[in-house]
C-alpha positions as CSV (number, residue, x, y, z in Angstrom):
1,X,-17.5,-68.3,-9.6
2,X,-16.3,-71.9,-10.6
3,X,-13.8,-74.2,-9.2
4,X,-10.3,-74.4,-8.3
5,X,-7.3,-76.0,-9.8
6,X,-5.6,-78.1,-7.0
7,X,-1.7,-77.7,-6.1
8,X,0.4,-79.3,-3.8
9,X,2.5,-76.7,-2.8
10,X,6.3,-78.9,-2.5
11,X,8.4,-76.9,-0.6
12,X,11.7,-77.0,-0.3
13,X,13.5,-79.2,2.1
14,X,16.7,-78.6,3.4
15,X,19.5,-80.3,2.2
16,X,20.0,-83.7,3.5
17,X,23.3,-84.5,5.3
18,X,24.0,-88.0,3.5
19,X,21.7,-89.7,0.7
20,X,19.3,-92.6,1.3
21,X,21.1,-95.9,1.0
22,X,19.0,-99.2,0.6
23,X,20.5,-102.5,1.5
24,X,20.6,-106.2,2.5
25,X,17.6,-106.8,-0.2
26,X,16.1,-109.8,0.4
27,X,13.3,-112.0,-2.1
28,X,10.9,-113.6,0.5
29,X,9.5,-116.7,0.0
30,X,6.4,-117.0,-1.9
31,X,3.2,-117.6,0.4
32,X,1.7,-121.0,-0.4
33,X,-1.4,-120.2,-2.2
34,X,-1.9,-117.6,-3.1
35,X,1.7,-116.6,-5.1
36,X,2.6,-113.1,-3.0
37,X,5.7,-111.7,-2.4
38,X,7.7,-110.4,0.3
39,X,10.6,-108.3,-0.2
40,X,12.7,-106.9,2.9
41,X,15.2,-104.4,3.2
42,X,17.0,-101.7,5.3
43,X,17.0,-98.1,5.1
44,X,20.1,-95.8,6.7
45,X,21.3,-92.2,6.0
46,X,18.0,-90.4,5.5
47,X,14.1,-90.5,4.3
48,X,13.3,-91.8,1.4
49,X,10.6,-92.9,-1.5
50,X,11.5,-96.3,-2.2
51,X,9.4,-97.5,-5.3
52,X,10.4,-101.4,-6.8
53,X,11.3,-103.2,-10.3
54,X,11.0,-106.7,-11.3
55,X,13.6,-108.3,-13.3
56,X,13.5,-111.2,-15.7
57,X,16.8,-112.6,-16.8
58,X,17.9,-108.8,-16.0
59,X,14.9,-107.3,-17.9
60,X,11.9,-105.2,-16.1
61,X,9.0,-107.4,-17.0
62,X,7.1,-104.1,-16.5
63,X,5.2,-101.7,-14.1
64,X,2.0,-102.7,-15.2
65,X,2.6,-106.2,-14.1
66,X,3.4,-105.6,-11.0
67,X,1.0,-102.6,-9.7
68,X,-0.8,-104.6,-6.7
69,X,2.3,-103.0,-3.9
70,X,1.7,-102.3,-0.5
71,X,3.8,-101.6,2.3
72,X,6.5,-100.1,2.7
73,X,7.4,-98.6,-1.4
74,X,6.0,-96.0,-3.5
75,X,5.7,-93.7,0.0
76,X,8.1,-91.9,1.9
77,X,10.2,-94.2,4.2
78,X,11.8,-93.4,7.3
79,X,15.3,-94.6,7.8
80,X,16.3,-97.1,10.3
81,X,19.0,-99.6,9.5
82,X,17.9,-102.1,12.7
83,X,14.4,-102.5,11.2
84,X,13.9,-104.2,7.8
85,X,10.9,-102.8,5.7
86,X,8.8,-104.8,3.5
87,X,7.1,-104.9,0.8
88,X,4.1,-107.2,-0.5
89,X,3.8,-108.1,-4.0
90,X,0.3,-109.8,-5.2
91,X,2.1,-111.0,-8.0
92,X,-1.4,-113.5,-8.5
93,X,-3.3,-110.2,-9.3
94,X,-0.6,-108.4,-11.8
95,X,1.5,-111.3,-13.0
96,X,-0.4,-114.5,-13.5
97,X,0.4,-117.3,-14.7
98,X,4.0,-117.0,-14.1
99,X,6.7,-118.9,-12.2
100,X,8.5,-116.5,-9.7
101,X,11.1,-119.1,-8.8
102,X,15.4,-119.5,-9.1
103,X,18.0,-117.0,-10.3
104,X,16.0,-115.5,-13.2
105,X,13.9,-113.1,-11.3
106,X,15.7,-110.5,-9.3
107,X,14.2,-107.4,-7.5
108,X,15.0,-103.7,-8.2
109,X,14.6,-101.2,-5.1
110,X,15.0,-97.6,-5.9
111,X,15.4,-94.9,-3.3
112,X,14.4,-91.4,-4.2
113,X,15.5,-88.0,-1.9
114,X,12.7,-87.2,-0.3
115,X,13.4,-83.4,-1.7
116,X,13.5,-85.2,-4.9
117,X,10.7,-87.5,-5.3
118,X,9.2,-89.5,-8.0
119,X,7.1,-87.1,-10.4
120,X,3.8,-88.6,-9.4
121,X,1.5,-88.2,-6.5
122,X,-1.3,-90.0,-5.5
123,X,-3.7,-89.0,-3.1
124,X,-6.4,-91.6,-1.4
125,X,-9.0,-89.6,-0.5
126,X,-10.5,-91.9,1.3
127,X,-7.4,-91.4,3.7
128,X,-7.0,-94.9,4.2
129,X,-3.6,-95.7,1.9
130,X,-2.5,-91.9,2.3
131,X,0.0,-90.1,-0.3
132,X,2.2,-92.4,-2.7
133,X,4.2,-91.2,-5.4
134,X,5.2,-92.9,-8.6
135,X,7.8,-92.6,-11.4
136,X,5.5,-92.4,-14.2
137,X,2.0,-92.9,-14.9
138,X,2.8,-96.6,-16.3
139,X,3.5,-97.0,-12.8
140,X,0.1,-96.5,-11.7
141,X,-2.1,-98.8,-9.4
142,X,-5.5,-98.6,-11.6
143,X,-3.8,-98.6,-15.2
144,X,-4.1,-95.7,-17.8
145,X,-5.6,-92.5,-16.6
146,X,-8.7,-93.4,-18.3
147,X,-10.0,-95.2,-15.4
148,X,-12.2,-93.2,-12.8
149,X,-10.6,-93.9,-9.7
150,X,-7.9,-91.1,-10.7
151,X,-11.0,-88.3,-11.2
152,X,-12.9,-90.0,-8.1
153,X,-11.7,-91.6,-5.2
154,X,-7.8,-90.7,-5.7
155,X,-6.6,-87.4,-6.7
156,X,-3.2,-87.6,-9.2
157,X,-0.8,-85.0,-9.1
158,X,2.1,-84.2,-11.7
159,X,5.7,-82.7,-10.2
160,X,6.7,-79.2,-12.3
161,X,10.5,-78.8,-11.7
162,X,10.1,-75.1,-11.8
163,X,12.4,-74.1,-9.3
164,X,14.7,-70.9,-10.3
165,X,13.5,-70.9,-13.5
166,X,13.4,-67.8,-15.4
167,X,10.6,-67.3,-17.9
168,X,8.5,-64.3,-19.4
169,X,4.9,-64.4,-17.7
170,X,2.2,-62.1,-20.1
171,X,2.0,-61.4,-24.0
172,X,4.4,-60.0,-26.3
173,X,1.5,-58.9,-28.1
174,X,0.0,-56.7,-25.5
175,X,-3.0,-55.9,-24.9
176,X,-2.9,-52.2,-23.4
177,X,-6.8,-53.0,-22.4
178,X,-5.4,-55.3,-19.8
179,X,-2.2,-54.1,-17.8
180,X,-1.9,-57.6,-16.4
181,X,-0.3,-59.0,-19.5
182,X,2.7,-56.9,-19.5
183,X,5.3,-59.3,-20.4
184,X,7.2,-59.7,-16.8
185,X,10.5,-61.7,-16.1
186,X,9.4,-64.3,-12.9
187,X,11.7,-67.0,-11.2
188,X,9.5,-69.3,-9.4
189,X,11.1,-70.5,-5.8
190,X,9.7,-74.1,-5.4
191,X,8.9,-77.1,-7.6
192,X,5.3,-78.2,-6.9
193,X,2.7,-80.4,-7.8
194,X,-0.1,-79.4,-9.7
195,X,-3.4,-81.5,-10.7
196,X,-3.1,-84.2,-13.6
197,X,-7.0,-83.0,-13.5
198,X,-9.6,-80.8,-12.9
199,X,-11.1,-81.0,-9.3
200,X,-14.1,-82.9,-9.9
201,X,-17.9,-83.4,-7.9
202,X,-16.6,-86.9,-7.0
203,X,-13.5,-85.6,-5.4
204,X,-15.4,-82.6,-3.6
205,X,-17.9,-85.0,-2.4
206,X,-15.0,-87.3,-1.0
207,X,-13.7,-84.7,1.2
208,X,-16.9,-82.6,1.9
209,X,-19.0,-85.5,2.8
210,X,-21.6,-83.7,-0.2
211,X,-22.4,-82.1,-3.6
212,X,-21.5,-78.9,-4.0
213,X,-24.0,-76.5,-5.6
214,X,-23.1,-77.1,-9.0
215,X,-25.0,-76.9,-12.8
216,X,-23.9,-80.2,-14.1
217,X,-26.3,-82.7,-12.1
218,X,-26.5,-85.5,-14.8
219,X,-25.7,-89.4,-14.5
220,X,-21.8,-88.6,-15.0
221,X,-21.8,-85.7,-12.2
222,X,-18.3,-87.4,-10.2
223,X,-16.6,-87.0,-13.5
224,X,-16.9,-83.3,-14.1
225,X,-15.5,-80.1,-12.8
226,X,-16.9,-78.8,-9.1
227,X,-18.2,-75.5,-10.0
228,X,-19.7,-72.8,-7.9
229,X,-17.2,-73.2,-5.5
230,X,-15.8,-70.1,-3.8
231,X,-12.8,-69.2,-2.5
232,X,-14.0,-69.1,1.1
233,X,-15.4,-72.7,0.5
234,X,-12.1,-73.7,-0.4
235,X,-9.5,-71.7,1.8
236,X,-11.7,-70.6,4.8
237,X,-13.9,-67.3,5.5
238,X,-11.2,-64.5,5.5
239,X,-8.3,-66.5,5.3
240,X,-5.9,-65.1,2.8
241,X,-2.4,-66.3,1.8
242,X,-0.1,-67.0,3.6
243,X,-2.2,-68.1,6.2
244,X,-2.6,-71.7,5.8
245,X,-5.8,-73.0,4.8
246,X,-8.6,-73.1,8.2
247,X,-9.1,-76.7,9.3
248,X,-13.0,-76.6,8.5
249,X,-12.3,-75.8,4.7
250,X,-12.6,-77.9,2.2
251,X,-8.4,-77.9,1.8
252,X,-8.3,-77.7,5.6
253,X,-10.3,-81.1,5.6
254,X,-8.4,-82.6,3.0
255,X,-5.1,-81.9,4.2
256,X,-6.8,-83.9,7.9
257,X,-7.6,-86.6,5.8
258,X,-4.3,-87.8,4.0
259,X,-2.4,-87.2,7.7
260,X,-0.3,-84.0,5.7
261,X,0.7,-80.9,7.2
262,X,-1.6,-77.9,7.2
263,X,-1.2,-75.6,4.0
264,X,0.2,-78.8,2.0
265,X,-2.3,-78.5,-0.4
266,X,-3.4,-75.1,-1.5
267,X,-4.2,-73.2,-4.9
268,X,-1.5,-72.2,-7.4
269,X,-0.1,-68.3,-7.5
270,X,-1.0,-66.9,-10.8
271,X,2.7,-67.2,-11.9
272,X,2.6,-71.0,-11.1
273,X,-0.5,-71.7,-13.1
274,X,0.3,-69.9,-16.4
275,X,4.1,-71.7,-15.5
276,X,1.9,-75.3,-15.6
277,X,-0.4,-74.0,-18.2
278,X,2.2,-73.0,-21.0
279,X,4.3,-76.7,-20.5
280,X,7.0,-74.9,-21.8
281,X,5.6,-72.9,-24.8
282,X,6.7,-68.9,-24.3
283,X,6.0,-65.8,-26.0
284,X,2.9,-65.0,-26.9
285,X,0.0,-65.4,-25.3
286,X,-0.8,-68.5,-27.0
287,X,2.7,-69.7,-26.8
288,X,4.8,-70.6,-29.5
289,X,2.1,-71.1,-31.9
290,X,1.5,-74.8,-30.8
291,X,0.2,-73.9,-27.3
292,X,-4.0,-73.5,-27.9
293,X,-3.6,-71.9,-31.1
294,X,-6.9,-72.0,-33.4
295,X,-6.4,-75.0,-34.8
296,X,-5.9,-77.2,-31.5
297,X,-8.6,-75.1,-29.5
298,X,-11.2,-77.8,-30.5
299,X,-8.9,-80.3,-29.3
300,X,-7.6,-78.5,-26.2
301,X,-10.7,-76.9,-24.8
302,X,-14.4,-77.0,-23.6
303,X,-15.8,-73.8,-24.7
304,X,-18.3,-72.0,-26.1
305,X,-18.0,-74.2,-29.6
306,X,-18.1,-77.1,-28.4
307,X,-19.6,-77.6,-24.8
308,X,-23.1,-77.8,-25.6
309,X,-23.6,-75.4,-22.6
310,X,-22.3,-77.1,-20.0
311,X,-19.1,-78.7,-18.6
312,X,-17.2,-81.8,-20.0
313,X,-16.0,-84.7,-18.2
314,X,-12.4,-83.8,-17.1
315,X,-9.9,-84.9,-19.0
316,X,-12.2,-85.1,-22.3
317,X,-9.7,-83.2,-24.4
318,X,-6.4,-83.6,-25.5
319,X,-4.0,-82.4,-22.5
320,X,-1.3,-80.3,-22.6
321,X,2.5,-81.0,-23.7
322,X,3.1,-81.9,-19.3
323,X,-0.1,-84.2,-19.4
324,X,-2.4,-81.6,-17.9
325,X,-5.8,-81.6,-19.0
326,X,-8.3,-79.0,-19.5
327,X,-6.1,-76.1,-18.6
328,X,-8.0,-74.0,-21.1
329,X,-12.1,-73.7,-20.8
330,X,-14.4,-76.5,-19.2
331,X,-14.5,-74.2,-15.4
332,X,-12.6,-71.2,-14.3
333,X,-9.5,-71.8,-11.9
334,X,-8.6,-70.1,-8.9
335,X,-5.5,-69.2,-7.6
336,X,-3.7,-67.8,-4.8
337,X,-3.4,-63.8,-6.2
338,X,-5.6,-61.4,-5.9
339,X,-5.5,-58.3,-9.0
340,X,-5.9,-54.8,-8.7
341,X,-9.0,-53.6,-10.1
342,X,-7.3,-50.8,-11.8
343,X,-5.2,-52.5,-13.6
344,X,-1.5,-52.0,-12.0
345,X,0.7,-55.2,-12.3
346,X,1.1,-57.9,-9.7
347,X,4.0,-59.6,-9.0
348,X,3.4,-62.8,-9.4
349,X,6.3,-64.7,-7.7
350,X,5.2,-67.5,-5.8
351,X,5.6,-66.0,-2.5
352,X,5.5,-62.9,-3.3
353,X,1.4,-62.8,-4.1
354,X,-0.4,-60.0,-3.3
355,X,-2.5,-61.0,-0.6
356,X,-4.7,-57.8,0.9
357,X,-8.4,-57.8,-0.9
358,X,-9.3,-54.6,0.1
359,X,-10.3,-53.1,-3.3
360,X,-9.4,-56.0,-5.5
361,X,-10.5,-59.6,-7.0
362,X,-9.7,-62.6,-6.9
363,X,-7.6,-64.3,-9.9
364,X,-9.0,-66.7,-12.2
365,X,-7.6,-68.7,-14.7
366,X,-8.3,-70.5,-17.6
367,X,-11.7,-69.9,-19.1
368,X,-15.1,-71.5,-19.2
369,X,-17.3,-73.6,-21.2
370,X,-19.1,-70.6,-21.9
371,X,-16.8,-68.4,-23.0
């Protein structure tokens, strides 16, 4: 069986008694040298994601030039108004060349609810910078999502706003061979994040300290799907929803290594892959008619046509109308459900997953490069 399509399960957080409120924003002075930047401020009220802007003459001058950020931005922030927080702009590495002096530069602090953040997370898997989140992918530290380090050494992560949303799960055009696409009405519970990209070898080996036991062994192995993966490997022997994830799995280990909560990452319920899969396109099976129809399949998918008979770097093909990629073909994706084997329906709210095994099997998703 192949690999898993990674979700970060966001849960909902109670509502906060009083919004984040930033203030007493200060520009520090720029460190002889070597051009950085210090910026101070205070946080009061509650937690908070505090990403940054830079202003010229009261015009952003733009994320990309002003992606090397550490300290305290782009992660979430506890408030304290007695203790300023600060942030260090490289402005040498992002904006060089440029004088960063006098009234015509200003700084821009944003702070997001911490049961709203920013639509992006990004996940060192190294452990050593942890989870920060940015408000789009122009934000991004390494520049477009064609460079590795987002399939490799960091793990990005797209925020669904799916919470009470109504929509019709299945095929109008069903197939009575297949009782699980009986068009059902679902309201998922939660927003979450889900995967920008497939789980690669690179990622796997990050965590697991190894290879998995997968086909594709070539000089590009980091950059394509783990496969042969199972769901023991990835949850734990036994350990079935909602248990959360056992410490010595390959979630377990991950979750350890980014400092989150147990069960923070985990694998999508059915409802909330198809939810992430469609980007919006309902009805049919293949959507509206723009969602993987034949004439974007090439575009869309590693399969059978066009694999060569084996998998694809993720991310080869075109993604999805959310900026998902490969959510049809290249490996099969797990999730969360298990089916009944003869064919009775589901349900399929997150939450409500069916969760005994005893004479059933384990959902995949998504098709295969050989198929």
């Amino acid at each position: 069986m192949k690999h898993m399509s990674l979700v970060l399960l966001a849960l909902p957080v109670a509502a906060l008694g009083a919004a984040p409120q930033i203030s007493n924003v200060a520009f520090g002075q720029i460190t002889s040298g070597s051009r950085d930047v210090t910026v101070t401020y205070t946080l009061a009220n509650a937690p908070a994601i505090v990403t940054m802007d830079v202003l010229s003459n009261g015009v952003s001058i733009g994320s990309a030039n002003i992606s090397h950020l550490s300290g305290d931005v782009n992660r979430l922030v506890q408030p304290d108004p007695s203790v300023r927080k600060t942030i260090r702009w490289q402005a040498e590495q992002s904006w060089p060349d440029h004088r960063i002096a006098g009234n015509d530069i200003s700084v821009k602090l944003t702070a997001w609810s911490a049961d709203c953040p920013p639509p992006y997370l990004l996940a060192d898997l190294s452990g050593a910078e942890g989870i920060r989140y940015y408000a789009s992918t122009n934000d991004l530290p390494f520049g477009p999502l064609t460079s590795d380090r987002y399939r490799t050494d960091y793990m990005l992560l797209r925020r669904l706003d799916a919470a009470g949303v109504t929509w019709t799960m299945g095929s109008v055009t069903f197939d009575n061979s297949d009782n699980r696409s009986i068009p059902h009405d679902v309201t998922l519970t939660n927003d979450f994040y889900v995967g920008v990209f497939e789980v690669t070898q690179g990622q796997w080996k990050k965590i697991a300290g190894s290879y998995p036991n997968c086909g594709y062994t070539g000089a590009s192995r980091d950059l394509h799907p783990v496969e042969n993966v199972s769901y023991n490997d990835m949850r734990g022997a036994g350990v079935y929803w909602p248990s959360m994830p056992a410490a010595d799995s390959w979630l377990g280990k991950m979750c350890a290594t980014l400092g989150a909560a147990s069960g923070s990452f985990d694998l999508p319920s059915e409802a909330q892959w198809e939810f992430a899969a469609r980007a919006n396109h309902f009805g049919d099976r293949n959507g509206d008619g723009t969602w993987y129809d034949a004439t974007n399949q090439l575009q869309l998918a590693v399969y059978t046509s066009n694999s060569g008979g084996h998998t694809a770097v993720v991310g080869s093909r075109k993604p999805n109308d959310w900026g998902l990629y490969d959510m049809a073909g290249n490996v099969w994706e797990w999730c969360l459900d298990w089916k009944w084997v003869d064919g009775r329906l589901a349900t399929n709210h997150f939450g409500e997953v069916c969760t005994e095994p005893n004479g059933k099997q384990q959902v995949v998703r998504g098709g295969c490069h050989y198929n």
